[in-house]
N, C-alpha and C positions, 0 to 999 in steps of 0.2 A: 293581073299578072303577079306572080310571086315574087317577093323582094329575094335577091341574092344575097347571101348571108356574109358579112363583113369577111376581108380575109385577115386574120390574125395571126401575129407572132410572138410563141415563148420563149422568153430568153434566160438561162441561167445567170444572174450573177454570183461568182463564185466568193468574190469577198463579201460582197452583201448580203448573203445568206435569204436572196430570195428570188424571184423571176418578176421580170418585167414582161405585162400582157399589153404589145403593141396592134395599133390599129393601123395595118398599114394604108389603106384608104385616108383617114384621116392623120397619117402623118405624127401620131403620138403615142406615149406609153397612156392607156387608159385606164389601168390597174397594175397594185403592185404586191405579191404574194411572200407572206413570210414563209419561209421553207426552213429545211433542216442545215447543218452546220455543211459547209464548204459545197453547193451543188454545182456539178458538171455537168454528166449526161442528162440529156434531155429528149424526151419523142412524144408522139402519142401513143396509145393505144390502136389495136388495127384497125378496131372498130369507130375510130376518132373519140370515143366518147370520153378518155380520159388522159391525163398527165403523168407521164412520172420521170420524176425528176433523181437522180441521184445524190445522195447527201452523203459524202465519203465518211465525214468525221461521226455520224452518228451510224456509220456498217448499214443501211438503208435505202432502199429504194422507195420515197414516195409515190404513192399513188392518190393523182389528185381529181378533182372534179374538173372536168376543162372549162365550165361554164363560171363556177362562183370559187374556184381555188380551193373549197374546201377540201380537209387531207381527209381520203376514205380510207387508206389502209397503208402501213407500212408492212413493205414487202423483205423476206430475209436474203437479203441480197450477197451475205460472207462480209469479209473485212475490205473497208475500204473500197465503195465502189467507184468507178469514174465513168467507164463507158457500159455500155450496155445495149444488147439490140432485141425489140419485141422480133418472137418469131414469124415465119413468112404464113404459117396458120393461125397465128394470133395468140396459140395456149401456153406458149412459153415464154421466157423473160430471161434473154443470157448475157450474162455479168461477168467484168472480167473485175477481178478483187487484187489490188495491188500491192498489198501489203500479203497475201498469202498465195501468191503464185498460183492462183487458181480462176477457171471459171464455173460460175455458179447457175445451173438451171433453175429457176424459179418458177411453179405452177400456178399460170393465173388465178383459177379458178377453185384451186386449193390454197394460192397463196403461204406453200411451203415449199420447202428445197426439194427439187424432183431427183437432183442428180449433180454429181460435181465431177471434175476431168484438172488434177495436176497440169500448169501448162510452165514455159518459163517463167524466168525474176521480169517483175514487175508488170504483170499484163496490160495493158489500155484499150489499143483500137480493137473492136471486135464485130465483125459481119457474118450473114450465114447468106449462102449462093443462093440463088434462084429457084433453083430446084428441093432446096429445101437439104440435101443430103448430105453439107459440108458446112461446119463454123470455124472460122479462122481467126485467131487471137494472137494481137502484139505481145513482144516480149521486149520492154523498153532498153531491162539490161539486158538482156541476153542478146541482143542484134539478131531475133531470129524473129519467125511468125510458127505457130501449129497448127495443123488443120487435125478437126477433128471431126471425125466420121460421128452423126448423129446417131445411127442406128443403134452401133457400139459403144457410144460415148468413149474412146479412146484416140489418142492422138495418131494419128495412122501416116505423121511427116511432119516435119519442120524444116525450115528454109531460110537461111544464113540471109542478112538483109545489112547494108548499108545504118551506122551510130543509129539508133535511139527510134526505134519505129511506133508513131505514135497512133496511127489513122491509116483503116482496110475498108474498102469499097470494091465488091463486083461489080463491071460492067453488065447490063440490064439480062445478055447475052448469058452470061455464067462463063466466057469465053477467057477474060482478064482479069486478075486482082490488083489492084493501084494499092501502094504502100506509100506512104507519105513518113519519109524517115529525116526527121527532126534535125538532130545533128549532121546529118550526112549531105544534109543540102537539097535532096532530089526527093523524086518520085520515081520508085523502082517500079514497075508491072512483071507478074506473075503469072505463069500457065497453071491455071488447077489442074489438068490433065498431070502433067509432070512434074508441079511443085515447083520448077525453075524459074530464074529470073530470066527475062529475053526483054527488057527491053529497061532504060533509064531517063529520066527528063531531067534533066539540069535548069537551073533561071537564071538570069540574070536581068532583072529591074532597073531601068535608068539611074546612075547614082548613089545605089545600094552597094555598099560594101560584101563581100560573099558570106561573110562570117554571119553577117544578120538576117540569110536569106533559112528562115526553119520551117518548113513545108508543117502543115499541122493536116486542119479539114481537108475534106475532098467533097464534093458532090457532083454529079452528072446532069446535065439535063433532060425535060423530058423526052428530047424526041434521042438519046445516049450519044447526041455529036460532038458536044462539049463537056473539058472539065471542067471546074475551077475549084482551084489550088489554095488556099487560107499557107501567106507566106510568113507569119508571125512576125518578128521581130524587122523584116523589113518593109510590112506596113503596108504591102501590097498583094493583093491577088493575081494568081494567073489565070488566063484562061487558054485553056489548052485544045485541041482537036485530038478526038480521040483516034480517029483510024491512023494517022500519018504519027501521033504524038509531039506533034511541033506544036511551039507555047506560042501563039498566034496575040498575045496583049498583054500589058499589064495595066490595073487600076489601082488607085493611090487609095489605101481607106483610113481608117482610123490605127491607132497605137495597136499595135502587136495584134492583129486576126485570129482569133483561135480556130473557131467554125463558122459555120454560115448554114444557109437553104437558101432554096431554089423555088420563087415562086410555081404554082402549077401550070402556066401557062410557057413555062420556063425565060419569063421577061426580065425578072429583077434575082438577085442574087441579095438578101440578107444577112451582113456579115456580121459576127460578136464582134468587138473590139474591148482586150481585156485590158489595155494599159490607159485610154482615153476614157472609159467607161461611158462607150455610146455604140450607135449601132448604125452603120450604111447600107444605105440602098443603094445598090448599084445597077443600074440600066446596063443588060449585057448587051443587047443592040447597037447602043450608043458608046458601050465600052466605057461609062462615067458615074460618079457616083450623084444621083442625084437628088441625095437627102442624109443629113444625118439626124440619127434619133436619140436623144438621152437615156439612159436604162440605168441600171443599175452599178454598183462599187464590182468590176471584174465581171463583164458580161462573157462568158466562156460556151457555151451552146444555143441551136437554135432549133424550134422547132416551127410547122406552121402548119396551121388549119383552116379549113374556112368556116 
């Protein structure tokens, strides 16, 4: 019988300028990756086979080995990268650059700039639908999001959004856009059809003051019934139902959540934690965290593989 292949997790740390490769079966970091100056984003490649991390202060998108860390290519990612999302066909690599108000198409397999789209000040979260035929990028000053038509690469709408939007997620559907706006408190959702806001989620955490509740990550699980909400600064995740949008829990994790993943089985929730520099497991079943892991100076994204 075949061995099941370990399930692993990438974590950026952002002060530490490197990733911590956790084992989460065994409960520990098992390697630790020198990376380039300040990295945030973090994925795989579609085809799992590689890393890339973003390294803002060096204008860069690593591309690593996922097996031995080593760097195979830096990618030109514009100034200042933070988020960035591999495309739904694998060929593209889009960057939102936050020092030049732009996002950046990057060709994998050219590994040069395919195409770039003006969007507002300061871009961050950035997704493409399901379908493939819409990217939607923050605009942290600007309190707006744009979508932008792929075909055209032009912005074809943008949509006024609650302080400081840092994190965009389609429901699996292409039906919803979850906006996670930092300052504002909430989680706005979005009709792609119309571009409109129709719906808001407020929290409120046992004991949390409001000021400290900053929505950051998002992620859905696999079968699209739950969210969970990366509450930063108030230390706790939500986990939300998506048809009704009622925040059905909250769990206590480490210092300030930036992001997390979702194992595939959709059981645990692995959160960064960037102000305690460690990382929880959270048993969504159980609604508990039921492990913390040490990582790196400013654990800020998470990737996983198996």
């Amino acid at each position: 019988m075949a061995q099941t292949a370990p399930l692993i997790a990438y974590v950026s740390n952002e002060r530490g300028n490197s990733v911590s490769v956790i084992d989460l079966a065994a409960g520990k970091a098992v390697a630790t990756w020198k990376v380039g100056q300040r990295p945030r984003g973090i994925a795989l490649t579609r085809d799992g086979a590689q890393v890339l991390v973003a390294s803002g202060l060096d204008n860069s998108v690593e591309l690593r080995d996922r097996t031995s860390g080593a760097l195979v290519a830096h990618l030109p990612s514009g100034q200042d990268p933070e988020q960035f999302y591999p495309s739904r066909d694998g060929k593209l690599l889009f960057v939102s650059n936050e020092d030049d108000a732009a996002m950046t198409a990057v060709d994998l397999s050219t590994r040069a700039v395919a195409w770039q789209v003006p969007v507002g000040k300061e871009p961050e979260g950035i997704t493409q639908s399901p379908d493939g035929k819409v990217i939607v990028v923050t605009s942290e000053d600007g309190k707006l999001i744009s979508w932008i038509d792929a075909a055209s690469h032009q912005v074809v709408a943008t949509t006024e959004t609650e302080a400081r939007p840092r994190h965009v997620e389609f429901t699996a559907d292409g039906r919803q856009l979850w906006i996670a706006a930092e300052m504002g408190g909430v989680v706005q959702i979005a009709d792609p059809a119309t571009h409109a806001i129709t719906a808001t989620i407020s929290f409120a955490p046992p004991g949390v003051q409001p000021i400290r509740i900053m929505p950051c990550g998002i992620r859905f699980t696999p079968d699209g019934r739950k969210a969970i909400v990366a509450l930063g600064r108030a230390n706790h995740i939500a986990i939300v139902d998506v048809a009704s949008h009622a925040v059905e829990a909250y769990v206590k994790v480490g210092q300030r959540p930036w992001h997390l993943a979702i194992t595939p089985d959709g059981g645990r929730a692995i959160v960064a934690n960037g102000m305690s520099d460690d990382v929880s497991i959270v048993d969504l079943n159980a609604r508990a965290v039921i492990a913390t892991i040490p990582a790196g100076a400013g654990p800020w994204g998470v990737a996983i593989a198996p």
